[in-house]
BARO-726015 format. One record per residue (C-alpha): residue in one letter; y, x, z. Coordinates in steps of 0.1 Angstrom, whole numbers, padded with zeros to 4 digits, always signed. Layout:
<recs>
aYXZ ...
</recs>
This chain:
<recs>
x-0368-0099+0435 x-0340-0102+0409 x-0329-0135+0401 x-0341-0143+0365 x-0323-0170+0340 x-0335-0183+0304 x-0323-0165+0275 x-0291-0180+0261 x-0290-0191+0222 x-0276-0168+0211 x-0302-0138+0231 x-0329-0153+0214 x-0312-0148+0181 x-0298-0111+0192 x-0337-0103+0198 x-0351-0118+0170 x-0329-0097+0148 x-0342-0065+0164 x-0370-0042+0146 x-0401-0036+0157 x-0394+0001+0167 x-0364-0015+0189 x-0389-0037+0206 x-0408-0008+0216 x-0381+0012+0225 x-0371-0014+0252 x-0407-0028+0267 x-0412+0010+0269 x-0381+0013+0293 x-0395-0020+0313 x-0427-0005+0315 x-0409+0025+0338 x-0386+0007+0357 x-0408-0021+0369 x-0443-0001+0370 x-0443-0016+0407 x-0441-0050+0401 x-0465-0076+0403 x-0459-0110+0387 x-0469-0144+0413 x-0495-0165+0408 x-0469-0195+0409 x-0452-0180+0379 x-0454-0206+0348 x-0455-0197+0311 x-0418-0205+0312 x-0412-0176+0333 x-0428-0151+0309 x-0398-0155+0290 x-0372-0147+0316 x-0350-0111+0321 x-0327-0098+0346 x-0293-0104+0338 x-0289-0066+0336 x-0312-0061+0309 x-0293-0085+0281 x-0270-0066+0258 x-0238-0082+0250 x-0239-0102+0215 x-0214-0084+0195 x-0186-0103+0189 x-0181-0095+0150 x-0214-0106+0135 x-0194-0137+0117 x-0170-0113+0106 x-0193-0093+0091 x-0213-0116+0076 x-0180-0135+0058 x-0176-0097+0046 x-0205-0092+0030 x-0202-0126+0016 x-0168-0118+0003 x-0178-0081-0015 x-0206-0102-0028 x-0184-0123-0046 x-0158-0098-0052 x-0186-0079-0073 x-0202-0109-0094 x-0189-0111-0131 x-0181-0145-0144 x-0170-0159-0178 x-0151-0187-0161 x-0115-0178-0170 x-0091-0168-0148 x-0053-0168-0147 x-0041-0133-0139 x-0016-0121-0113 x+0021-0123-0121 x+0038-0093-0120 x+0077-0092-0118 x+0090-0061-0139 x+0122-0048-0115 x+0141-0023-0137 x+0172-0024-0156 x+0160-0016-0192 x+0186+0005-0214 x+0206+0034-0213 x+0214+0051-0187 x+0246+0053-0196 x+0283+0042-0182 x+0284+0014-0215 x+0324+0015-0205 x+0334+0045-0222 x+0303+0042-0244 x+0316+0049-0286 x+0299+0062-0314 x+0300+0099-0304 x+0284+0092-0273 x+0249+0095-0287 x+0259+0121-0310 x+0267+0146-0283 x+0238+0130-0261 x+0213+0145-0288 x+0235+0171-0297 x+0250+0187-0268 x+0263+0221-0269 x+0237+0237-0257 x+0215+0225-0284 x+0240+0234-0312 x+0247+0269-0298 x+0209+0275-0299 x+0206+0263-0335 x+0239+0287-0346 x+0222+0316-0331 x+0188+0313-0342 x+0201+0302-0384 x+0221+0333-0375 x+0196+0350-0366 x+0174+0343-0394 x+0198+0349-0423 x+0204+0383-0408 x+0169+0389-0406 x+0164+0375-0443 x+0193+0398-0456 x+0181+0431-0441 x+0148+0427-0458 x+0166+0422-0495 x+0187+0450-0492 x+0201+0448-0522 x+0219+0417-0534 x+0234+0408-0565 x+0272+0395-0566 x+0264+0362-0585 x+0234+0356-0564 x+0242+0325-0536 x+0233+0349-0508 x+0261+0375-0510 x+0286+0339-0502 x+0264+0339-0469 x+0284+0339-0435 x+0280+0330-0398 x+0275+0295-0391 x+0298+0281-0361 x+0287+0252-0339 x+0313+0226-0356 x+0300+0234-0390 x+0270+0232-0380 x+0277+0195-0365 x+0286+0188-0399 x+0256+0200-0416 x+0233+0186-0393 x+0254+0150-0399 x+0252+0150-0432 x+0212+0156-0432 x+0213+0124-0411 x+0228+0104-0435 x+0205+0117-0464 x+0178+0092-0448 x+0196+0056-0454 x+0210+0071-0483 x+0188+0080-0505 x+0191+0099-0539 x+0161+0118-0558 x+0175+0155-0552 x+0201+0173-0533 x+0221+0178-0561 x+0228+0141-0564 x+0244+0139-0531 x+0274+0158-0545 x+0271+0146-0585 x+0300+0131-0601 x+0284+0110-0621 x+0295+0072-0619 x+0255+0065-0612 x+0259+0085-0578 x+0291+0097-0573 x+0297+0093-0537 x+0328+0117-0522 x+0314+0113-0485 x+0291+0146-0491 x+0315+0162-0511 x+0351+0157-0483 x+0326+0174-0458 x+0311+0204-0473 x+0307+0220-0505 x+0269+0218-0521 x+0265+0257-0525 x+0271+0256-0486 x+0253+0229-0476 x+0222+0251-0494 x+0227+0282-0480 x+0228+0265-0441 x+0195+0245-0449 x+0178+0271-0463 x+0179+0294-0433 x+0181+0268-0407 x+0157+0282-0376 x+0151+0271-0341 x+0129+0305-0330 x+0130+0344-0334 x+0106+0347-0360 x+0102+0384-0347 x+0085+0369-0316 x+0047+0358-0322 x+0035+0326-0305 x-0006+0313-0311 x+0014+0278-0312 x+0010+0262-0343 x+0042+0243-0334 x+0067+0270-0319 x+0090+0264-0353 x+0099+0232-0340 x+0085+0230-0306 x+0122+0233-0291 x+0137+0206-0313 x+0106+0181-0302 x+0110+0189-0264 x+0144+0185-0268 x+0144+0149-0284 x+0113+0141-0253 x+0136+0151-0227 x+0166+0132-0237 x+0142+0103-0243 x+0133+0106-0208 x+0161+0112-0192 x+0189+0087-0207 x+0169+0057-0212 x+0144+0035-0193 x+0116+0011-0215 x+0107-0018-0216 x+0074-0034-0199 x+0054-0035-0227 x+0048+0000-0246 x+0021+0011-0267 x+0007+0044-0282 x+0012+0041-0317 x-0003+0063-0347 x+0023+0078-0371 x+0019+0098-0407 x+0044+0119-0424 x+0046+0129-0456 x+0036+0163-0460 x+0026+0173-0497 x+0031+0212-0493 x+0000+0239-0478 x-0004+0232-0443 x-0036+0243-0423 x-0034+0206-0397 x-0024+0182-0428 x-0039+0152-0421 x-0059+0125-0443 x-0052+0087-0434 x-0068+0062-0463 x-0050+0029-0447 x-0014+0046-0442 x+0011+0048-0468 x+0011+0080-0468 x-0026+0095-0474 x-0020+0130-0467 x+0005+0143-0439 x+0014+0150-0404 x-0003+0128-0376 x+0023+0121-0349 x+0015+0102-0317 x+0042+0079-0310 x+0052+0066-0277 x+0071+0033-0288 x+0081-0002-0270 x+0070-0034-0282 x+0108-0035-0308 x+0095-0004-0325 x+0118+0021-0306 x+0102+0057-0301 x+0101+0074-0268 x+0083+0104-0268 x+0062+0122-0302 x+0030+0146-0301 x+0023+0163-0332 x-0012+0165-0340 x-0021+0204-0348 x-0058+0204-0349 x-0085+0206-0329 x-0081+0242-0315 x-0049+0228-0299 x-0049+0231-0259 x-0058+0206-0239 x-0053+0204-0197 x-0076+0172-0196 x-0110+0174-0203 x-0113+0137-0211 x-0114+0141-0248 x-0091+0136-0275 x-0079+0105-0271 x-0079+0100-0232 x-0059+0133-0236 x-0031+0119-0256 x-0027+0090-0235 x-0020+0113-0208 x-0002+0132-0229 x+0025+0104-0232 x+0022+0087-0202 x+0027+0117-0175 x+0060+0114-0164 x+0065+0072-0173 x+0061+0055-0138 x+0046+0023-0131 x+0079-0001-0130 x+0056-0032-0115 x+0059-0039-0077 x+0024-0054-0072 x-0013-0056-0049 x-0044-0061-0065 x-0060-0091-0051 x-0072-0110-0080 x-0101-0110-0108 x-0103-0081-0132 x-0113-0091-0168 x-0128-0065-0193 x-0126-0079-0225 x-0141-0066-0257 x-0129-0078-0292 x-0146-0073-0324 x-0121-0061-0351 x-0129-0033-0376 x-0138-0014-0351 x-0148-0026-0311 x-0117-0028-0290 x-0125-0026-0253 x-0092-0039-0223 x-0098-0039-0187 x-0069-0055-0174 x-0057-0073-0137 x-0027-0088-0156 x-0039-0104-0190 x-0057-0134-0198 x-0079-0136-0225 x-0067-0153-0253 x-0061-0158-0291 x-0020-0159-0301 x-0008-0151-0339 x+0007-0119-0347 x+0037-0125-0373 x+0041-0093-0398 x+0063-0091-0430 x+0043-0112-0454 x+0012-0128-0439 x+0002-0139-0400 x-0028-0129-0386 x-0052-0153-0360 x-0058-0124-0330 
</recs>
């Protein structure tokens, strides 16, 4: 007969554990075995709970581990209001221009906007255009403007495009003003650059497309100029950590199918743009709002989409591992605003504007 031994501890607990299909499973398999066996009649009630050494299973090493785990995802999964300080992330990445800052002068953004490639595509298509414009008139008078029209070249069109610039800071109530000689405006920058007549004539058939060529874009007039300015965004200068998606309206007051109506902006009726901006106001990347029929490759919705939008080619610039509390936080303004965030604690900090500052 096999020598028999008390159960250990940790046995008892391993059988305890087991379900009642388990216990069946195994009597059933001692039933078969030991079908031959017939217990002694000097066997004590101590003895009835004795096995073979043979028939114990190994107690699994890991039942503490698992048990701390399950403890742990427990934890990791309750919600508290207990604050938390969040994780500090170190932001690794030189912020700036990509540029060598040695030979860096005041033409070096110029041409960075404005390379050649750029102006030779504005020359052709203006070009372009007037020629297109003067076939259709046919006939053209000798005091009308028009018969004065010729090619444009890239350096006059540097100019041009220079003076437009400067129209923004400087700002006069017509066009006319820019080159009037009275004492009230009579600036000679716009006048030693280009005569007014000329100045006209370029901005009135300036053109960035064939208009000969159909598109279903509600954007293709200045779809090149707007992927031009996100490119060179992209490429020749790196952001700061904190960046937000901001909402933009530009004064449109002509027909337009998409113009956009905004009571709290200070202009009502406009253009929506979509501005990717750091925290100093500097913008990164603009989406023109065209309507609702414009294509979308996320079917998230409107605003999920224009997140995306903005955000596909910026990388994460923070080295870090989440091991820490998230907090969702939800805070009642004019509307609800809803964070989830693994770096921000929850607090209230005033926000400084022009005139007044505001408790957030």
């Amino acid at each position: 007969m096999e020598k028999k031994r008390s159960l250990t501890q940790n046995e008892m607990e391993y059988y305890a554990n087991l379900s009642d299909s388990e216990f069946d499973e195994m009597f059933d398999e001692d039933d078969n075995d030991s079908s031959d066996y017939e217990p002694s009649d000097n066997s004590s009630d101590s003895e009835d709970m004795v096995v073979s050494e043979c028939e114990v299973d190994p107690e699994p090493e890991d039942n503490n581990d698992d048990s701390q785990t399950t403890t742990s995802n427990a934890n990791d999964d309750l919600w508290t209001e207990i604050q938390q300080n969040p994780e500090l992330f170190i932001f690794q990445k030189n912020i700036g221009v990509k540029l060598d800052t040695a030979n860096f002068t005041v033409h070096t953004p110029v041409d960075l906007f404005f390379s050649d490639e750029f102006l030779a595509l504005l020359v052709e298509q203006t070009n372009l255009y007037a020629a297109q414009e003067m076939e259709k008139r046919k006939v053209i008078k000798k005091n009308n403007r028009l018969s004065q029209w010729k090619d444009v070249s890239a350096a006059e069109m540097k100019v041009f495009i220079g003076l437009l610039l400067q129209m923004g800071p400087c700002t006069f109530p017509s066009i006319e003003h820019y080159w009037s000689t009275n004492k009230l405006y009579n600036v000679n920058f716009w006048r030693s650059h280009m005569s007014r007549n000329r100045f006209q004539l370029i901005l009135r058939y300036f053109h960035l497309v064939d208009n000969s060529i159909p598109s279903a874009d509600r954007l293709y007039k200045v779809r090149p100029i707007l992927n031009h300015f996100n490119h060179v965004m992209r490429e020749s200068y790196v952001p700061d950590r904190n960046i937000c998606i901001d909402e933009s309206m530009m004064l449109w007051q002509g027909r337009l199918l998409f113009r956009q109506y905004i009571k709290n902006k200070k202009h009502k009726y406009g253009i929506k743009l979509y501005e990717l901006c750091e925290s100093d106001g500097l913008v990164m990347k603009i989406k023109i709002y065209s309507g609702k029929c414009e294509e979308t490759d996320n079917k998230v919705g409107h605003t999920a989409d224009v997140v995306l939008h903005l955000l596909e080619e910026e990388k994460g610039e923070c080295i870090w591992q989440q091991n820490g509390p998230v907090t969702i936080c939800k805070w009642k303004d004019k509307r609800d605003v809803l964070s989830i965030s693994n770096m921000h604690a929850v607090e209230m900090t005033d926000q400084t504007k022009c005139f007044h500052t505001t408790h957030l």
